[in-house]
C-alpha positions in Angstrom: -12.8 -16.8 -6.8 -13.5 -13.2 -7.9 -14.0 -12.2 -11.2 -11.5 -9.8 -13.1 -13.4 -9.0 -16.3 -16.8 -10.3 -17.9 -18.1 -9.9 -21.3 -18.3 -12.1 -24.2 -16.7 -14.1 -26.8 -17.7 -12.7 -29.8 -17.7 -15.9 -32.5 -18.9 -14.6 -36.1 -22.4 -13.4 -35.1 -22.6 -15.4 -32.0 -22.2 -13.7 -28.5 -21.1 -15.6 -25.6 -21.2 -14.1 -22.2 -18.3 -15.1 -20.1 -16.6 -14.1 -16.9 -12.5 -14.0 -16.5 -10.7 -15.5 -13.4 -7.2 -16.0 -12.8 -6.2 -19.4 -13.7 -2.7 -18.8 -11.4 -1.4 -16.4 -8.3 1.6 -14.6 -8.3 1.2 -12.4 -5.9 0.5 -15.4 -3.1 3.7 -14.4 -1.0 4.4 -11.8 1.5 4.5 -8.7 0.1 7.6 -7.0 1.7 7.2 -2.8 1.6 10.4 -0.2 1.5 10.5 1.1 5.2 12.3 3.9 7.1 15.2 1.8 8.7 15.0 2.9 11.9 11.8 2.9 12.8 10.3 0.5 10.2 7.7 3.3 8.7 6.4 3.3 5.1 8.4 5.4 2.6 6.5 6.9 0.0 7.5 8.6 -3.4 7.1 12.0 -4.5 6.5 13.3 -8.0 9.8 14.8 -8.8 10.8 17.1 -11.3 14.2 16.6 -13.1 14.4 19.9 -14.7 13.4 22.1 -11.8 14.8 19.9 -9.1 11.5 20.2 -6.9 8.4 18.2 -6.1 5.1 18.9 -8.0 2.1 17.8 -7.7 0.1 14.9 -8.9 -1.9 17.1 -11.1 1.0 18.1 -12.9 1.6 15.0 -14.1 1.1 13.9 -17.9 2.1 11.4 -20.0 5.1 11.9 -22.3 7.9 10.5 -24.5 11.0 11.1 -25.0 13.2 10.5 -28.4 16.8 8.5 -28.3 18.2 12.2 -29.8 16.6 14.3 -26.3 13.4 15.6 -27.8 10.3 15.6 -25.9 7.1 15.3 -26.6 4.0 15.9 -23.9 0.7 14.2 -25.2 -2.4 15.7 -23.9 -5.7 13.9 -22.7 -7.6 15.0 -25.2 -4.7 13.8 -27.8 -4.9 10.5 -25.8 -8.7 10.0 -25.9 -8.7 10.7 -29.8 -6.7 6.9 -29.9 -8.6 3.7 -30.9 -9.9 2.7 -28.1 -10.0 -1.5 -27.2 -13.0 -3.4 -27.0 -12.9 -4.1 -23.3 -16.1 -6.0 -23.2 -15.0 -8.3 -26.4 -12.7 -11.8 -26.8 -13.0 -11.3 -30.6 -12.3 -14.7 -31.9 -9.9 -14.1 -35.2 -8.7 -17.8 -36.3 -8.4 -21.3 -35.3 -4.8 -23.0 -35.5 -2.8 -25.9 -34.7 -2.4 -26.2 -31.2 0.8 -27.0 -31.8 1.6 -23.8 -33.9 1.8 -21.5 -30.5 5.4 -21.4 -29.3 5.0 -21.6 -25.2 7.6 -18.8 -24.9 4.7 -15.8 -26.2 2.3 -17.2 -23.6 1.1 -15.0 -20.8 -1.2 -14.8 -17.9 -3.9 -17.8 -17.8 -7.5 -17.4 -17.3 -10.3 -19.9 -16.6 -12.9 -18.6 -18.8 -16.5 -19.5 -17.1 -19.8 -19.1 -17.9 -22.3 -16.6 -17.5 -25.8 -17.0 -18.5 -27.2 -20.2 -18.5 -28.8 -19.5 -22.0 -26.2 -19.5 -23.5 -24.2 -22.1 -21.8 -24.5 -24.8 -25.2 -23.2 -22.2 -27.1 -20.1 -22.4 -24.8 -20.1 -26.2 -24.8 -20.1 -26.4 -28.7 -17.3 -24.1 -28.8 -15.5 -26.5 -25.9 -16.1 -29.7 -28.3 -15.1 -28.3 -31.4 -11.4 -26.9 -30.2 -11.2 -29.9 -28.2 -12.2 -33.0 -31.1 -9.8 -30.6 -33.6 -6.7 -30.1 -31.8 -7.0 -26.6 -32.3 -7.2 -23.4 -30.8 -8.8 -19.8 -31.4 -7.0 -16.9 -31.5 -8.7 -13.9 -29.7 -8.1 -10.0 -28.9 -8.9 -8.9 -25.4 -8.7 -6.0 -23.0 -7.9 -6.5 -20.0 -7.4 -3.5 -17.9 -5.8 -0.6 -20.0 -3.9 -2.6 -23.1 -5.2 -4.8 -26.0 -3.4 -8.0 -26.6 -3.4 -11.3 -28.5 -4.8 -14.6 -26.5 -5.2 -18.0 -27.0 -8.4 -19.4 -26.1 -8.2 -23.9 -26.2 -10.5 -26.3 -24.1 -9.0 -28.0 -20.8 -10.9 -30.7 -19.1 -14.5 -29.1 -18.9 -13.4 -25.4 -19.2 -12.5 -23.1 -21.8 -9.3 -21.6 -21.0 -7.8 -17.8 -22.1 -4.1 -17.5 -22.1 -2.8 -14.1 -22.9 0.4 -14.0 -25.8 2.4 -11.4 -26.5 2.4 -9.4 -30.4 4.7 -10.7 -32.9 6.7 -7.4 -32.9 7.2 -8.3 -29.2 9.1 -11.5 -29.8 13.1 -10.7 -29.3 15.1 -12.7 -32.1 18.2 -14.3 -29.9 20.9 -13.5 -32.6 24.3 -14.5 -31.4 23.8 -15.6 -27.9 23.4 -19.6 -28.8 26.9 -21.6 -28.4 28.7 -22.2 -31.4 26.9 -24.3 -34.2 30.2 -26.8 -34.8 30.1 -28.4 -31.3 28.9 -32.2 -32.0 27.6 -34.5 -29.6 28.4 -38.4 -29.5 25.5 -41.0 -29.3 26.9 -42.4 -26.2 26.8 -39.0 -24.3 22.8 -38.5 -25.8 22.1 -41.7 -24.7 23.6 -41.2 -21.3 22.2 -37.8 -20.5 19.1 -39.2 -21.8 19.4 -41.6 -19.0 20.4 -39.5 -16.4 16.8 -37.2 -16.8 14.6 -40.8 -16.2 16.6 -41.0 -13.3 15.7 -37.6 -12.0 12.2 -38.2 -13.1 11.5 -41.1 -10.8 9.4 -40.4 -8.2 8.5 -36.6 -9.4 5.4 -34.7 -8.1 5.1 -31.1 -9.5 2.3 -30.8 -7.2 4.8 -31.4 -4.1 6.8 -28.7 -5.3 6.6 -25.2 -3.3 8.2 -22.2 -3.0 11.6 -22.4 -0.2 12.0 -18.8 0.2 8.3 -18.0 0.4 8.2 -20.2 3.4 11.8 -19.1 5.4 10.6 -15.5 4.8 6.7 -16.1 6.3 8.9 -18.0 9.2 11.4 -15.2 9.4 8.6 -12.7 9.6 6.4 -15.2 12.0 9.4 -14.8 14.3 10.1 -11.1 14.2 6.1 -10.0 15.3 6.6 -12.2 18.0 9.2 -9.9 19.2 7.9 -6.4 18.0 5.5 -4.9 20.1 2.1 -4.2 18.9 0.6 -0.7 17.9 -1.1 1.1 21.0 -4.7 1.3 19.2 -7.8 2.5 21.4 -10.2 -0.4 22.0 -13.6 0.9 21.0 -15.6 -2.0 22.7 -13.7 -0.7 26.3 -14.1 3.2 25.6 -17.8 2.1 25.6 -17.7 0.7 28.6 -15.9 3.3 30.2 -17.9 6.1 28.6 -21.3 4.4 29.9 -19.6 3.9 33.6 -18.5 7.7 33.7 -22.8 8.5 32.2 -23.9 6.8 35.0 -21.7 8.6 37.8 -22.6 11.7 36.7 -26.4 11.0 36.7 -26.5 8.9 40.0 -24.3 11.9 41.5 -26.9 14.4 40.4 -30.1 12.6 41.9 -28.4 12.1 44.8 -27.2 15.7 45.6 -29.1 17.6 48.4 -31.1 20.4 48.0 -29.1 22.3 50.4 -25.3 22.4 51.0 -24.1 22.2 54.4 -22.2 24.6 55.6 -18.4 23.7 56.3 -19.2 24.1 60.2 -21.7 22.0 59.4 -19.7 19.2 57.8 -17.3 19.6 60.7 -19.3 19.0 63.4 -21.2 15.5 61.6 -17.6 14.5 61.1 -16.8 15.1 64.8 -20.1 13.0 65.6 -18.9 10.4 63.7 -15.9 10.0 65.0 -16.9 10.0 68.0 -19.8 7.0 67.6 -17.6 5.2 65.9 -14.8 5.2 69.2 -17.7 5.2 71.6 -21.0 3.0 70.5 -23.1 3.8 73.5 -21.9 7.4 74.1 -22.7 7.9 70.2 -26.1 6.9 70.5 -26.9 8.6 73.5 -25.3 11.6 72.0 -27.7 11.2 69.1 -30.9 10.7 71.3 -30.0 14.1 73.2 -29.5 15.6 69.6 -32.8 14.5 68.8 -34.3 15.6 71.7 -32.9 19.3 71.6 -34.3 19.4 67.8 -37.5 18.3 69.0 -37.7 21.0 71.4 -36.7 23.6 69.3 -39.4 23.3 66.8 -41.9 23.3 69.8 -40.5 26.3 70.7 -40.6 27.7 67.3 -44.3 26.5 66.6 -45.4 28.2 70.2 -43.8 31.6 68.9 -45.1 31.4 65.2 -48.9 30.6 67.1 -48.6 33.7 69.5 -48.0 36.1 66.8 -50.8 34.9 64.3 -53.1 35.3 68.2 -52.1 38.8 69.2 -54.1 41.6 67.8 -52.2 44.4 65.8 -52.6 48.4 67.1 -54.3 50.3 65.2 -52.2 53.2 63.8 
């Protein structure tokens, strides 16, 4: 499980060194990408200007606000950087409340809050017992990532758990979207609909539960690369085969090379000889012995000559 933030709950004077992990997955499906339809490659998006109707670069790029009336306002980095910055390295316990006291709907992300040094692990432990035995539970500040936001932080089986909420001022108030407050409902049609839910309720498993669409879209998709063709990619482990056959060649090709080329009369001629032994064994053979024989004699001959010259005396001038 890999850790998305570590630092420490901060309890009056006592520090606690923690590490975050994400208590859920939502991002466990196939992620499907906006492709090019007929050819199936990525689309990107450009930084597009309104006003000029052109692209600009990322560098351009700042971060502004614009007023219901049309003004606009362009904040600078240095503007930016001047802000209160969050304690990203801080779960600031604030209060304790009734566990109770939290409405579900403000709860966000969950985070299994573990451990870090084993110094400090009791520390952790008292602060398990004491939300657990109480019924209560702390309410934090964090950072995670760029924004500051209240949590929850309550004890669940052996672990402290963080659950992110949202701000007060965040909270929509549902005015005039309930049904009308007049509309009464007879014992008799409680007590039957109360009914009805046991009857769904037998048997349930939320565990056996999964996502349908998840799994006809991973099948869908199973399917489909079955079909497609894959990407022509060079296969490093061959080209370094075939690179080390063609380094061999070329070095067993240049020890083996003669001092001297033939000429192409040469070559013609030991091709003629060759074609000749291999129609006619014997008469090859025999023409090789009376080769060899004519070779023989010409180096006698050219020995003789060489030893006359070195014997003859030279005139004097």
């Amino acid at each position: 499980m890999q850790a998305v933030w570590r630092g420490v709950i901060s309890l009056g004077t006592i520090d606690i060194p923690v590490v975050l992990y994400k208590a859920t997955e939502t991002d466990s499906g196939l992620v499907l990408h906006q492709v090019h339809a007929e050819d199936g490659s990525r689309v990107h998006h450009k930084w597009w200007c309104e006003e000029e109707g052109r692209e600009i670069e990322h560098r351009d790029v700042a971060k502004g606000y614009q007023h219901p009336d049309g003004r606009r306002v362009v904040l600078s980095d240095k503007e930016l950087a001047a802000l209160p910055p969050p304690d990203k390295e801080r779960i600031s316990v604030l209060a304790s409340v009734d566990d109770g006291s939290i409405d579900p709907m403000v709860l966000g992300q969950a985070y299994h809050v573990g451990g870090s040094d084993p110094m400090t692990d009791r520390f952790y432990v008292l602060l398990r017992e004491t939300l657990r035995e109480s019924g209560r539970v702390a309410v934090t500040k964090v950072a995670i990532g760029t924004r500051e936001s209240l949590a929850v932080l309550r004890a669940h089986d052996d672990l402290l758990v963080l659950q992110t909420m949202s701000w007060p001022e965040e909270v929509r108030h549902p005015t005039g979207i309930a049904p009308e407050s007049d509309i009464a409902v007879r014992p008799q049609e409680l007590k039957m609909a109360m009914h009805l839910m046991d009857i769904l309720s037998e048997g349930f498993v939320l565990e056996e539960l999964h996502d349908d669409y998840q799994q006809a879209l991973q099948q869908v998709v199973a399917d489909r690369l079955e079909e497609a063709a894959p990407p022509h990619h060079a296969d490093v482990t061959d080209l370094t085969v075939l690179l080390q056959s063609s380094l061999e060649a070329v070095r067993s090709g240049r020890a083996g090379a003669a001092p001297a080329r033939k000429s192409a009369a040469g070559k013609t001629a030991s091709a003629a000889k060759r074609a000749t032994a291999k129609k006619n064994p014997a008469t090859g053979a025999a023409s090789d012995r009376k080769t060899a024989a004519e070779n023989a004699s010409t180096r006698n001959t050219t020995a003789k000559n060489t030893a006359a010259k070195k014997t003859t005396p030279r005139r004097a001038s």
